[in-house]
C-alpha positions in Angstrom: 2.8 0.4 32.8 0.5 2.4 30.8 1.4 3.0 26.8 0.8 6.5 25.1 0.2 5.2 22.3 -3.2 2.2 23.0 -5.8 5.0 22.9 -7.1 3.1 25.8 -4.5 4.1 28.2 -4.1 7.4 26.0 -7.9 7.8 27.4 -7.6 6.3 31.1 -10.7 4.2 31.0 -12.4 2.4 28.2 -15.3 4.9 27.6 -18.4 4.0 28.7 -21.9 3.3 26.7 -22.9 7.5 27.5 -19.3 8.2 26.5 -20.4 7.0 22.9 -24.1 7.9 23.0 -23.0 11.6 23.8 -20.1 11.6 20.7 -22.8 10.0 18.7 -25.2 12.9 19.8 -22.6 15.6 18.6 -22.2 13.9 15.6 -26.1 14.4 14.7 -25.6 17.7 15.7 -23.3 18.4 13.2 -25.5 16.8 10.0 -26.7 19.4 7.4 -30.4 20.7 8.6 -31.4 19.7 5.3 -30.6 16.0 5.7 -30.9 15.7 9.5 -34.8 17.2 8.3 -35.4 13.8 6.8 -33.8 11.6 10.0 -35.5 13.2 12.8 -37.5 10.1 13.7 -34.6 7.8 13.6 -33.8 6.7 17.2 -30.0 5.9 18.0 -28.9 3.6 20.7 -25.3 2.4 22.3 -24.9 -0.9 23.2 -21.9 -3.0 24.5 -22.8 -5.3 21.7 -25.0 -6.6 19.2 -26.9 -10.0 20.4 -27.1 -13.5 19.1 -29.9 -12.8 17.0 -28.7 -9.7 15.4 -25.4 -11.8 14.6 -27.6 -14.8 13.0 -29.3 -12.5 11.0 -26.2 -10.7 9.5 -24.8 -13.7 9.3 -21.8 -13.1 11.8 -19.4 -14.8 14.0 -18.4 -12.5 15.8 -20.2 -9.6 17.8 -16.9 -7.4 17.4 -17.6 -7.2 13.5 -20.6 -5.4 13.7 -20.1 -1.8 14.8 -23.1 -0.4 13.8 -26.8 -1.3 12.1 -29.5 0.3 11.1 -33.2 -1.1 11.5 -36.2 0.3 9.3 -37.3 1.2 6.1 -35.4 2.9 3.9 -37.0 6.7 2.8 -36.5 5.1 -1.0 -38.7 1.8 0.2 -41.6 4.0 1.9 -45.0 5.0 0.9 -47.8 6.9 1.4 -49.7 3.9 1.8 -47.3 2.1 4.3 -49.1 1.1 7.6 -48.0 2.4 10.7 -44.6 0.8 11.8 -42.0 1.1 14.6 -39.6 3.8 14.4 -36.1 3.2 12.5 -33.9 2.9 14.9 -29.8 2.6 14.5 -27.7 0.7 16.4 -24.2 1.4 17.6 -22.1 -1.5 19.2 -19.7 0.4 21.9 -17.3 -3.0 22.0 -16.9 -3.2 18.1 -16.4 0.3 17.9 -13.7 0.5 20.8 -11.5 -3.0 18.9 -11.6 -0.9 15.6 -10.6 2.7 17.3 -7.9 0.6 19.5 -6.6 -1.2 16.2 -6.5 2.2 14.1 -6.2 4.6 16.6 -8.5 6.7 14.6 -9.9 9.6 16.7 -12.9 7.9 18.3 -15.4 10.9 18.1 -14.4 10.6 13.9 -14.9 7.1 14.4 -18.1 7.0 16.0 -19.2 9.9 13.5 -18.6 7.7 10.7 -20.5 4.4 11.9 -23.3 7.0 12.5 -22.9 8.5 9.3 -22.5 5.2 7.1 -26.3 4.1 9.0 -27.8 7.1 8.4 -26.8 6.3 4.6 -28.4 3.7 4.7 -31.7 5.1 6.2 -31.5 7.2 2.9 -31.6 4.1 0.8 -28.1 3.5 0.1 -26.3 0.0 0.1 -23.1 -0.7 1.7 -21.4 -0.7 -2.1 -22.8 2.5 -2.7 -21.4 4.2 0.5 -18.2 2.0 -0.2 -18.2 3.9 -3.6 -19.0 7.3 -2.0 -16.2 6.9 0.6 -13.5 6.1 -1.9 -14.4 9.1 -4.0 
């Protein structure tokens, strides 16, 4: 028997990799001109999960504490003298985010919006304390 209240069973099916990538997509969509300006070449991509690698590197156990990353240079990091280099490029991790949404029950498009949002931060040079400080405020 189905419970109203597991957002799973609210939503019928878990939703799928597109499912995220087109909440994700809205979510751009609705970032300033002025900022999004400064993001266009960053890439996003959905994935069920972040690999073994990815985990080494952050130092993780578990693939369902990672809900999002972002890869690249930060614009404060950059310069006119950089060689070329592959796009930036974030990351969102469709299992993680579906534990945390199922856990909360936050609204899954806000929650996708605000993995999305806290790697674009990053992309602008800010550290996870600063965007810690920011969402507090």
């Amino acid at each position: 028997m189905s419970d109203p209240r597991n957002p799973i069973d609210a939503f019928g099916v878990p939703p799928s990799i597109e499912d995220i990538a087109a909440m994700a997509e809205r979510a751009l969509a609705g970032i300033p001109p002025h900022l999004l300006a400064h993001a266009s070449d960053v890439g996003v991509t959905v994935e069920d999960r972040a690999d073994d690698e990815t985990l080494k590197e952050m130092e993780l156990d578990s693939p369902w504490d990672l809900s999002g990353l972002y890869r690249g240079l930060p614009l404060t990091q950059r310069s006119v003298l950089d060689p070329a280099r592959q796009p930036d490029r974030i990351f969102l991790y469709r299992e993680a985010i579906l534990l945390e949404w199922i856990e909360t029950g936050e609204d899954l498009y806000c929650l996708v919006r605000n993995v999305l949002v806290h790697e674009i931060a990053h992309h602008f040079g800010f550290s996870d304390d600063d965007i810690d400080a920011i969402e507090r405020e």
